[in-house]
Backbone as a chain_set.jsonl record, in Angstrom:
{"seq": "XXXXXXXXXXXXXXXXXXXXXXXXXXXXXXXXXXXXXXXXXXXXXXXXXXXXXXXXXXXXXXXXXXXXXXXXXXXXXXXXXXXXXXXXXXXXXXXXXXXXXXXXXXXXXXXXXXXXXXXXXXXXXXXXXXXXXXXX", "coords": {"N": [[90.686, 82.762, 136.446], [92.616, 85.524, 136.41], [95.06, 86.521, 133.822], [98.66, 88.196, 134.641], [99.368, 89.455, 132.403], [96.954, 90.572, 131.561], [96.129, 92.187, 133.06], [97.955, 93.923, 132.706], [97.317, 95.031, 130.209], [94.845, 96.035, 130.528], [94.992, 98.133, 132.448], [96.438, 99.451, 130.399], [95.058, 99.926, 128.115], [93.24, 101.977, 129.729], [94.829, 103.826, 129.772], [97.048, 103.917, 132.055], [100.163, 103.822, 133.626], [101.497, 100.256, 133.954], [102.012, 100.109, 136.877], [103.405, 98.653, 139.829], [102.119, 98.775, 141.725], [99.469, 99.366, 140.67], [98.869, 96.989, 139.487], [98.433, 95.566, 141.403], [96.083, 96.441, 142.463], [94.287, 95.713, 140.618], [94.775, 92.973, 140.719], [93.431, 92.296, 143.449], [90.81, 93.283, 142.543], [90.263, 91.83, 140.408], [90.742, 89.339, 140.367], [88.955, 87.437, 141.264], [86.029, 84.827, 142.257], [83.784, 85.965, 141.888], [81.862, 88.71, 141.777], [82.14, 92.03, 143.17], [81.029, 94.698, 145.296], [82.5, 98.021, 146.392], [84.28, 101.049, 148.004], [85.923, 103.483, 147.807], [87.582, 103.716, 149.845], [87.181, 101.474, 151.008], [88.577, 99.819, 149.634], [90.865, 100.668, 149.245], [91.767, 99.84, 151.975], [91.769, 96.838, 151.319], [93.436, 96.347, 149.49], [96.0, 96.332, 151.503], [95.686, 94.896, 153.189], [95.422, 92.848, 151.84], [97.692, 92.267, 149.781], [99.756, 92.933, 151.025], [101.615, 95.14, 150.523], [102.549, 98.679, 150.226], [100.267, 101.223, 148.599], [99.087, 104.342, 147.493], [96.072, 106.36, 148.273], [95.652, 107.896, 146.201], [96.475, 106.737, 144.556], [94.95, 104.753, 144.394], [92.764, 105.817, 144.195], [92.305, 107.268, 141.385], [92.779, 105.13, 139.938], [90.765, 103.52, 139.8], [88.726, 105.42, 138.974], [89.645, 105.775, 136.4], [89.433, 103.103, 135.32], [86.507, 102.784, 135.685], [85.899, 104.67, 133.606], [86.629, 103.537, 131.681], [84.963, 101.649, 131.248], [85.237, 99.154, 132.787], [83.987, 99.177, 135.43], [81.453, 99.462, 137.39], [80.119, 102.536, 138.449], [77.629, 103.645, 141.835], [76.221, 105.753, 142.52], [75.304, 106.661, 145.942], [74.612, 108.753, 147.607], [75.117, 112.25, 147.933], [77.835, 112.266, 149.1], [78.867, 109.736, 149.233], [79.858, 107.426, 147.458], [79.867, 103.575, 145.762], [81.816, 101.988, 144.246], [81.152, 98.81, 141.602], [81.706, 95.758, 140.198], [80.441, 94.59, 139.012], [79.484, 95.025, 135.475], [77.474, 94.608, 134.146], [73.561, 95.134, 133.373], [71.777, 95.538, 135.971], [70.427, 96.381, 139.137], [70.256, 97.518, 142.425], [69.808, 96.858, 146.115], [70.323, 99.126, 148.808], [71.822, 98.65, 152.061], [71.01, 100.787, 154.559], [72.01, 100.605, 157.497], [73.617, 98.862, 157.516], [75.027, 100.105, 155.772], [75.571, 98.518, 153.32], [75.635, 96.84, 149.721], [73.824, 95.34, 147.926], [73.415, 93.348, 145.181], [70.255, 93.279, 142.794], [68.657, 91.731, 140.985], [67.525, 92.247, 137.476], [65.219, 91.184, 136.617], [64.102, 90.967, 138.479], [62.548, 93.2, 139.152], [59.986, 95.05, 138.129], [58.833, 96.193, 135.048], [59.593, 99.549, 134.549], [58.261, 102.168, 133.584], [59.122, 105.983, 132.341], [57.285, 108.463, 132.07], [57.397, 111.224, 130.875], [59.705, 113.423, 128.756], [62.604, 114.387, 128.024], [63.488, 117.041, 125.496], [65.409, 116.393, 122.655], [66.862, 114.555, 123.802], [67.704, 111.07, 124.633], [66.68, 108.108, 126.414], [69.732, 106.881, 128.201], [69.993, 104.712, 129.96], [68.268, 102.685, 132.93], [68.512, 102.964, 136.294], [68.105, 101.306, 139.649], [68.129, 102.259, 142.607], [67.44, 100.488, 145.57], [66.336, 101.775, 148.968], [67.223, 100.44, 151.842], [65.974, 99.744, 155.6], [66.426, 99.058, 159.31]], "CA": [[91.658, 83.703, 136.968], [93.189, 86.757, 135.113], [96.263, 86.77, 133.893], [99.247, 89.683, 135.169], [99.534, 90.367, 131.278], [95.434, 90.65, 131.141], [96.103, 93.15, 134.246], [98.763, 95.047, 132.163], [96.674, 95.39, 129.415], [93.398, 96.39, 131.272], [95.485, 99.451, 132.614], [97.197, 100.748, 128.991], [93.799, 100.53, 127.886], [92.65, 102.904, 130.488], [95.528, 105.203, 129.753], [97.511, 104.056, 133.105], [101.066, 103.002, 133.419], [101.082, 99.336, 134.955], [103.086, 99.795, 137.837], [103.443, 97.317, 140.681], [100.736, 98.92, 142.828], [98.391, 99.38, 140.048], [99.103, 95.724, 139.465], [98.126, 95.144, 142.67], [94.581, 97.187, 142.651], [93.468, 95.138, 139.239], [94.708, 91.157, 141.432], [92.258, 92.903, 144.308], [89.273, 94.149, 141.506], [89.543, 91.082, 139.06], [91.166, 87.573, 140.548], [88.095, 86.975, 142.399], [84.919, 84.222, 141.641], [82.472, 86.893, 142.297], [81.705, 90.535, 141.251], [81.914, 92.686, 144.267], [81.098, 96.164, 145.495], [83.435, 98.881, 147.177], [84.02, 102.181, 148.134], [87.827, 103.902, 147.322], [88.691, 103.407, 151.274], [87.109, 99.796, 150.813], [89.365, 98.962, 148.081], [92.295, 101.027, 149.522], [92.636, 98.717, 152.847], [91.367, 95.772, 151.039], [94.756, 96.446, 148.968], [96.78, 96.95, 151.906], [95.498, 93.39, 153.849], [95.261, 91.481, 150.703], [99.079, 92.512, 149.238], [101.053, 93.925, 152.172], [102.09, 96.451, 149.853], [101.695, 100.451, 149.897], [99.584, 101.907, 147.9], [98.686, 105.494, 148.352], [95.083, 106.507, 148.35], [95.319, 108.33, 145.423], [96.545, 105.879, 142.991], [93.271, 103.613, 144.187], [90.852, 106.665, 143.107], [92.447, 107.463, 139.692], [92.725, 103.694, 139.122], [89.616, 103.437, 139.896], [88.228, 106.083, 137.973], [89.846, 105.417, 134.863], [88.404, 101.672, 134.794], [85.287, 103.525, 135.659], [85.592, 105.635, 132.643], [86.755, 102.535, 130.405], [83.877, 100.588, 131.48], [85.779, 98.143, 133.943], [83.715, 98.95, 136.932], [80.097, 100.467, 137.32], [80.027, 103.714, 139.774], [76.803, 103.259, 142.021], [76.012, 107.103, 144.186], [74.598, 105.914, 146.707], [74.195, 110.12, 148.397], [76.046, 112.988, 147.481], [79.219, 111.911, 149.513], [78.825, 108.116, 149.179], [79.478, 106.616, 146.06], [80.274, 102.913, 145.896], [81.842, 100.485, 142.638], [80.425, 97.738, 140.98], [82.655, 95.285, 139.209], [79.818, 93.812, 137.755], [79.012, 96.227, 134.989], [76.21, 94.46, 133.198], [73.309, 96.188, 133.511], [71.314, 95.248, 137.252], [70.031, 96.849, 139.964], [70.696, 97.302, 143.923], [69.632, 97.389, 147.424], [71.146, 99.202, 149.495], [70.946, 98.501, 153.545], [71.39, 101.987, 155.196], [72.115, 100.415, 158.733], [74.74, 98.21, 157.522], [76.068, 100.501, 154.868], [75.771, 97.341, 152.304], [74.985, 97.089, 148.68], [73.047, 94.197, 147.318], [72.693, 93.142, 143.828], [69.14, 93.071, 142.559], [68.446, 91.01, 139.21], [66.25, 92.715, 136.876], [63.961, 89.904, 136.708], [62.772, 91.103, 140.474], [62.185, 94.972, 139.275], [59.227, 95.198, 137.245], [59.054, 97.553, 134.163], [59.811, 101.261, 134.705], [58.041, 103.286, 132.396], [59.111, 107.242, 131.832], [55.932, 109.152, 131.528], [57.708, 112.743, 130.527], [61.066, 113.201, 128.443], [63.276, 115.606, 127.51], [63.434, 117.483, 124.096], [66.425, 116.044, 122.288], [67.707, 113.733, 124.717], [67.262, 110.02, 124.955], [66.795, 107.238, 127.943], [70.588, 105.586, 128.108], [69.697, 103.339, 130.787], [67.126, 103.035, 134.138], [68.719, 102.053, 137.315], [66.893, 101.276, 140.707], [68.605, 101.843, 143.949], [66.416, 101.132, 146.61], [67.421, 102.12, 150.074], [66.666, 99.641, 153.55], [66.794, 100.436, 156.758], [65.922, 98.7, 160.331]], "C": [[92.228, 84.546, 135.823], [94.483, 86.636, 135.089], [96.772, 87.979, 134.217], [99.206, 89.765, 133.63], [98.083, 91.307, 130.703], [95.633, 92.247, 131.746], [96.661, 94.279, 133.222], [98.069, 95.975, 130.657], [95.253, 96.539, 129.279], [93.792, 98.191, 131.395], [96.431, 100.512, 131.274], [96.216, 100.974, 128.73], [93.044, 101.279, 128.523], [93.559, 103.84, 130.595], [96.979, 105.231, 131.023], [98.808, 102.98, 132.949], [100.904, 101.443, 134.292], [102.632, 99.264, 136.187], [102.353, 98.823, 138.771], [102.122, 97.427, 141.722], [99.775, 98.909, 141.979], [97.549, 97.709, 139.728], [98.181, 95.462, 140.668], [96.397, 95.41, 143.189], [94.154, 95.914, 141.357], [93.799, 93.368, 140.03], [93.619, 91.574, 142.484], [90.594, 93.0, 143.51], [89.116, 92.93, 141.095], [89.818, 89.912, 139.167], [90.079, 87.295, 141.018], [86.789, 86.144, 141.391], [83.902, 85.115, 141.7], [82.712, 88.304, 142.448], [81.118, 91.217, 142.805], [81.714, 94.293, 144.733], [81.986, 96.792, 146.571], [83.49, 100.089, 147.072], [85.736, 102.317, 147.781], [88.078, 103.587, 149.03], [88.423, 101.629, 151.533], [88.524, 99.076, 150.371], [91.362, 99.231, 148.84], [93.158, 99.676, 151.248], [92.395, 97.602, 152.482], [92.993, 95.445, 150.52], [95.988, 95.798, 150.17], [96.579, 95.572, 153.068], [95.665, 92.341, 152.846], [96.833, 91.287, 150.088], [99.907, 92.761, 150.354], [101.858, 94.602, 151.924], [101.337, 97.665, 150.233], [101.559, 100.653, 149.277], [98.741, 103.344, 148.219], [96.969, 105.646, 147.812], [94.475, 107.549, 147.022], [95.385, 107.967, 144.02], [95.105, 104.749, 143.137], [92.275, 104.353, 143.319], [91.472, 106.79, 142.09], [92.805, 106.357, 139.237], [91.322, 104.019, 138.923], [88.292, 103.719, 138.919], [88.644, 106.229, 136.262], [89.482, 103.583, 134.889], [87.081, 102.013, 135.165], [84.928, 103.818, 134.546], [85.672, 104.439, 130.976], [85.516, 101.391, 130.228], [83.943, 99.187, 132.532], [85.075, 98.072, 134.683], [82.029, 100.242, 136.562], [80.262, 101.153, 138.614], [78.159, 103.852, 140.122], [76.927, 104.682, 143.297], [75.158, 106.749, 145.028], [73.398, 108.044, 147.445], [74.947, 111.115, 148.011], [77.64, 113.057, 148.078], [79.391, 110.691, 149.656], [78.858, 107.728, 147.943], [80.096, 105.072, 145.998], [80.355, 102.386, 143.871], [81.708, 99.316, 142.71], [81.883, 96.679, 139.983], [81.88, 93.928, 138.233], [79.245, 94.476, 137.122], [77.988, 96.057, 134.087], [75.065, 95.128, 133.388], [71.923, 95.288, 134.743], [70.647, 96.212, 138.062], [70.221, 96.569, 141.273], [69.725, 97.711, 144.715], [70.449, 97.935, 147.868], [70.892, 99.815, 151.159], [71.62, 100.226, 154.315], [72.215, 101.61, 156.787], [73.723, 100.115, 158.588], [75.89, 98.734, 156.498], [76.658, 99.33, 153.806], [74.694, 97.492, 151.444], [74.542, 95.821, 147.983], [72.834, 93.906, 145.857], [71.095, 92.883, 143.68], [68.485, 92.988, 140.773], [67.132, 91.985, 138.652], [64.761, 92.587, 136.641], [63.221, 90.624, 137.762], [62.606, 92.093, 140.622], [61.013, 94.676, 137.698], [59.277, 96.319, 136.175], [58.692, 98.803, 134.738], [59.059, 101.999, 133.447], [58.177, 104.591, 132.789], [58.202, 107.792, 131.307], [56.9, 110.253, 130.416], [59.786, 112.235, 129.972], [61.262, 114.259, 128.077], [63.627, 115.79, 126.28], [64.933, 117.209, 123.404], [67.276, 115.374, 123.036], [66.847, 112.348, 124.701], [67.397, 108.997, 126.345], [68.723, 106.567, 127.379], [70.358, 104.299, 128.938], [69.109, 104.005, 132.156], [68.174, 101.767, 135.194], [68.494, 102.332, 138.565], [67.793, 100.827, 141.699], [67.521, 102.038, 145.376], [66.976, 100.708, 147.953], [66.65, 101.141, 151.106], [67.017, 100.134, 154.379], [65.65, 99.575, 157.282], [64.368, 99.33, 160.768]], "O": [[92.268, 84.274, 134.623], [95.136, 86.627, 136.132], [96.008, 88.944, 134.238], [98.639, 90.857, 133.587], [98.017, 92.23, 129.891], [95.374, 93.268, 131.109], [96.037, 95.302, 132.939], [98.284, 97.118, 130.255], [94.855, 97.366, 128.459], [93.267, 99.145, 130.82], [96.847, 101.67, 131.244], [95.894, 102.15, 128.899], [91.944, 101.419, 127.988], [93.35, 104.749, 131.398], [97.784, 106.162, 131.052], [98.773, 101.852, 132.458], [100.184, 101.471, 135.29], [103.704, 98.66, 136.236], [101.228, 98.336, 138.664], [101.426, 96.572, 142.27], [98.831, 98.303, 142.486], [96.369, 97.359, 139.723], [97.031, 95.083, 140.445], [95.731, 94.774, 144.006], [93.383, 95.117, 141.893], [92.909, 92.548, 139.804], [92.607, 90.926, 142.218], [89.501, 92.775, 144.03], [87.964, 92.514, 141.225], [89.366, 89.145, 138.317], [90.386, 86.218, 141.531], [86.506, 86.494, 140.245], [82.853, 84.545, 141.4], [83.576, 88.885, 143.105], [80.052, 90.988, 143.377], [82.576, 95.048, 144.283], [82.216, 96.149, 147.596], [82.855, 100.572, 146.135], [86.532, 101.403, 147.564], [89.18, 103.066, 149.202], [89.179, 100.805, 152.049], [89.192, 98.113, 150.746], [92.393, 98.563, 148.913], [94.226, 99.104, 151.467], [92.797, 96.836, 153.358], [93.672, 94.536, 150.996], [96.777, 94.922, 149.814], [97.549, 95.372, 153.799], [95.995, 91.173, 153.054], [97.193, 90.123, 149.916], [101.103, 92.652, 150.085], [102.8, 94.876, 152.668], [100.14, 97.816, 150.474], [102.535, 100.546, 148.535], [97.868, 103.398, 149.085], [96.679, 104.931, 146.852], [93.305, 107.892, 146.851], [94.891, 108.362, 142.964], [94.483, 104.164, 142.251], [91.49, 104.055, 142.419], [90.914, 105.928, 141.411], [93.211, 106.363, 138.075], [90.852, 104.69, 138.004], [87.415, 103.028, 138.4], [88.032, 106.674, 135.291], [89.283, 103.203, 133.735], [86.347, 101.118, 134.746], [83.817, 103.453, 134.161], [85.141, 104.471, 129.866], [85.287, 100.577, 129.335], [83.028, 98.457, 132.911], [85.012, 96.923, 135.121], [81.771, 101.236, 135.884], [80.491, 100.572, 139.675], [77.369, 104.072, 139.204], [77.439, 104.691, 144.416], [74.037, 106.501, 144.583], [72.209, 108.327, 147.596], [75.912, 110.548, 147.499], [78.501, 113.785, 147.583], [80.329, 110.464, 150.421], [77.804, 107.691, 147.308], [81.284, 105.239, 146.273], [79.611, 102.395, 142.891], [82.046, 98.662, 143.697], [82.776, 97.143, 139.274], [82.21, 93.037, 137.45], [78.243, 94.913, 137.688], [77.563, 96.948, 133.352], [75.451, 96.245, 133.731], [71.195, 94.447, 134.216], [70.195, 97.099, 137.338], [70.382, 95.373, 141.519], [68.907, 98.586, 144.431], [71.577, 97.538, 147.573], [70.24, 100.789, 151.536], [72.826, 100.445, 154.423], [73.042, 102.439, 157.167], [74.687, 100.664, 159.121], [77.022, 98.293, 156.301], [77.846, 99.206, 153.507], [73.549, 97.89, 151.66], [75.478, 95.371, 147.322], [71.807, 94.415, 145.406], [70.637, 92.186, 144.586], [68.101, 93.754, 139.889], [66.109, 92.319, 139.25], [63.749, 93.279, 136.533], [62.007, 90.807, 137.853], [62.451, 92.52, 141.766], [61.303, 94.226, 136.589], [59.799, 97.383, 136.508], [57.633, 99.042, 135.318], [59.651, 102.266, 132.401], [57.403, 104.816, 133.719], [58.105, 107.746, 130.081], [57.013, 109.965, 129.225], [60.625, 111.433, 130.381], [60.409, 115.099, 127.793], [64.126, 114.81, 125.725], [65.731, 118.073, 123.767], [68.48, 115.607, 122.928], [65.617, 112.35, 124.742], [68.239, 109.237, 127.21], [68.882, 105.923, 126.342], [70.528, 103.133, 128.58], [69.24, 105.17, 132.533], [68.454, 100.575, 135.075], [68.607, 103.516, 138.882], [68.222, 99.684, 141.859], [67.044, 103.015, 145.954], [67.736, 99.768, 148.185], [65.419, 101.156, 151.096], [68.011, 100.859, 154.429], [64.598, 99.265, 156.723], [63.83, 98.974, 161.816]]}, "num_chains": 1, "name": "protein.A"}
């Protein structure tokens, strides 16, 4: 379990004051045995059943996105208006079921090597990641 000073810390280091709701988004993101995925309206009523506090919908996305930006949380686009987070930010791969609108972890182990035929002139690979889509 994380400590509230871990919490308070998490958020200076991302630039964000720790108020009581922010507090409240990082016991939601980081008390938990298991690394989970969410969307900002995920997270926002997850907040809002899990605390029975308000939290407005705009302090979830610029939490969000600043532990995004600090490395806290991996951002996973699913489509150009779908993007879901990761709060396991090692480096993996997903399913993801179209029907059920669910995102699956998928160990590396069970994606065979990717090779990059063609590259770009002064640019290097940072990292290869494999979302592959299901459906009924």
């Amino acid at each position: 379990m994380t400590t509230r000073q871990e919490f308070i810390e998490k958020l200076r280091n991302s630039s964000l004051r720790p108020t009581k709701q922010r507090i409240n988004i990082c016991e939601v993101l980081f008390n938990r045995d298991k690394t989970f995925h969410f969307t900002i309206n995920d997270l926002f009523n997850l907040i809002k059943d899990k605390t029975g506090e308000k939290v407005s919908l705009a302090t979830v996305y610029n939490t969000v996105h600043a532990f995004h930006k600090k490395g806290y949380l991996k951002e996973i686009p699913i489509n150009s208006n779908q993007t879901y987070f990761d709060t396991n930010v090692t480096d993996h791969h997903h399913f993801f079921d179209v029907n059920e609108e669910k995102l699956i972890d998928l160990k590396n182990e069970d994606v065979g090597p990717i090779e990059i035929q063609k590259s770009i002139p002064g640019k290097k690979i940072k990292s290869v990641e494999v979302l592959v889509k299901l459906e009924d």
